[in-house]
Every structure is written in C-alpha cells, then in structure tokens.
C-alpha positions as CSV (number, residue, x, y, z in Angstrom):
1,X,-25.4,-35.8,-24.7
2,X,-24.3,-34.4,-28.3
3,X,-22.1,-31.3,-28.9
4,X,-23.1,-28.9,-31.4
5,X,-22.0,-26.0,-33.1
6,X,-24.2,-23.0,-31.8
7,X,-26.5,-20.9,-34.6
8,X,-28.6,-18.7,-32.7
9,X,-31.7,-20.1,-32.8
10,X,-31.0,-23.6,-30.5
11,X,-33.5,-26.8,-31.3
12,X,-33.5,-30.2,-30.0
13,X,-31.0,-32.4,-31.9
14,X,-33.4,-35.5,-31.1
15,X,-36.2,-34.4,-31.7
16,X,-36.4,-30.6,-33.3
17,X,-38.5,-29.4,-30.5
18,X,-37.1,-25.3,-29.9
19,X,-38.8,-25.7,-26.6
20,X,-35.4,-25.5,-24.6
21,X,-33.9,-24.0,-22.1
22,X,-30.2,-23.7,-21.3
23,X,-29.3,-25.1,-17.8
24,X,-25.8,-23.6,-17.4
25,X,-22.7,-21.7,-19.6
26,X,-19.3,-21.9,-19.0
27,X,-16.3,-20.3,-20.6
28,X,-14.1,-22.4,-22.2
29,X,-11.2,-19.6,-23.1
30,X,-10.7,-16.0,-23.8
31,X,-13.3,-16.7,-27.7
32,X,-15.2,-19.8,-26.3
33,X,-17.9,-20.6,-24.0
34,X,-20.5,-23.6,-23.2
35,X,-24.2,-24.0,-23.6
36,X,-26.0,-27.1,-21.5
37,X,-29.0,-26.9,-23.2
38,X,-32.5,-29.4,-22.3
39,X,-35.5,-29.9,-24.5
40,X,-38.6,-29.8,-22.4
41,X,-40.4,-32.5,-25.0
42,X,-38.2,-35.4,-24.9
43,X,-35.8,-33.9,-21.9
44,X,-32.6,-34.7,-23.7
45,X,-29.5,-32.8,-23.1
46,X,-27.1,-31.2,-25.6
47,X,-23.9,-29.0,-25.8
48,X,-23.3,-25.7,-28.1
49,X,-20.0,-24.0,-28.1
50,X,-20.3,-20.2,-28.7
51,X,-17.0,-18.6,-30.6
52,X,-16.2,-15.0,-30.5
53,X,-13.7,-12.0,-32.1
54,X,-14.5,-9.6,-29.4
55,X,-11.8,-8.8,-26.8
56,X,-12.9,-9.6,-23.2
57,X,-13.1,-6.5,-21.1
58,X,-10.5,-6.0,-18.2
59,X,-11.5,-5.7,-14.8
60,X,-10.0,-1.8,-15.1
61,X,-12.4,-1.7,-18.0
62,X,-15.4,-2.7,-16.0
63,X,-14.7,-1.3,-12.8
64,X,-13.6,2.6,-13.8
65,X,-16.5,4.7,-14.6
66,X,-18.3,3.8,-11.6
67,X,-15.7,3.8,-9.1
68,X,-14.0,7.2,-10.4
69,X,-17.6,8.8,-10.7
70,X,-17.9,8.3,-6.4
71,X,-14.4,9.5,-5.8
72,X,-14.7,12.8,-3.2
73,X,-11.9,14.7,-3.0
C-alpha cells in the first residue's frame, strides 16, 4: 500500500487508472485526515492524507441553532 499526498483529483499510483473509490477516512488530528483509496483496474490500495487551515466546529457550534429553534417556553 503507498501513501500519497492528496491533490483533488485521486488516480491509481500503479497503474493511473482514476477508476477509484475510497473505502474508508479517518482523522488523523485537528488539520489531518486519511483516505483508503482502491483502483477498480488493478485493485491496489493506496493512502492520501488530506491537510487543512479550517478550525473544526465545536459540538456547541453544531448543536445550537437546531436545539434553540425547538425550545418552548
């Protein structure tokens, strides 16, 4: 399995094929996070790692403006 750096168009790094699909994504840390990716030609597997400036969203953040909208008082 090879690790890559992540462009936004993924492609096989065996064979170039850009039939893939990614299997699964996991977050590394607060910038990170994981692509499993597998070609559908030659069904080999690969790794990209995503990187990010944007601040993650609290669970205050998230929750809020739904929760305050079905408040009854």
């Amino acid at each position: 399995m090879t690790s890559v750096a992540s462009g936004y168009e993924e492609q096989c790094t065996r064979c170039g094929s850009k039939l893939v699909t990614c299997e699964w994504d996991e977050r590394v840390n607060e910038q990170q996070v994981q692509y499993l990716w597998r070609c559908w030609n030659c069904k080999s597997e690969f790794v990209t790692v995503v990187a990010s400036d944007e601040k993650r969203a609290s669970e205050t953040e998230i929750t809020k403006p739904f929760f305050t909208s079905q408040v009854i008082e």
